[in-house]
C-alpha positions, 0 to 999 in steps of 0.5 A: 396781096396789097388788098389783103395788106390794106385790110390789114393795115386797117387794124394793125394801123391803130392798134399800133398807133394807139400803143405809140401814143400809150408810150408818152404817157406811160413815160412822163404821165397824164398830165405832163406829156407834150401834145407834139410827143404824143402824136408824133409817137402815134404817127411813128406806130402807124408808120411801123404798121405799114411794112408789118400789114404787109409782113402780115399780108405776105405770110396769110397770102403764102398760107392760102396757096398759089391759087387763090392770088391768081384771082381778081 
């Protein structure tokens, strides 16, 4: 599951990221933001990422059955 997890986090990590880094400037606007806000609120959306990826992970690998996790 932590395979399926990692694939995950490769597109629900910048897809979040990129929503956190949407929320400074949608606040203070584009030309009034600080460089430090905007990459620690994407650093802070890539963080979320990582128990969603494996929240997003655990539910496809409970839909797929007991089966296929038992294969490498």
């Amino acid at each position: 599951m932590w395979k399926l997890a990692i694939i995950m986090f490769i597109i629900v990590g910048p897809t979040l990221a990129g929503i956190g880094a949407l929320v400074p400037l949608t606040i203070y606007g584009v030309g009034d933001f600080s460089a430090f806000l905007l990459v620690g609120c994407a650093a802070a959306g890539a963080l979320v990422a990582m128990p969603v990826s494996y929240f997003v992970a655990a539910r496809i690998g409970s839909m797929m059955g007991p089966n296929t996790s038992a294969q490498h």
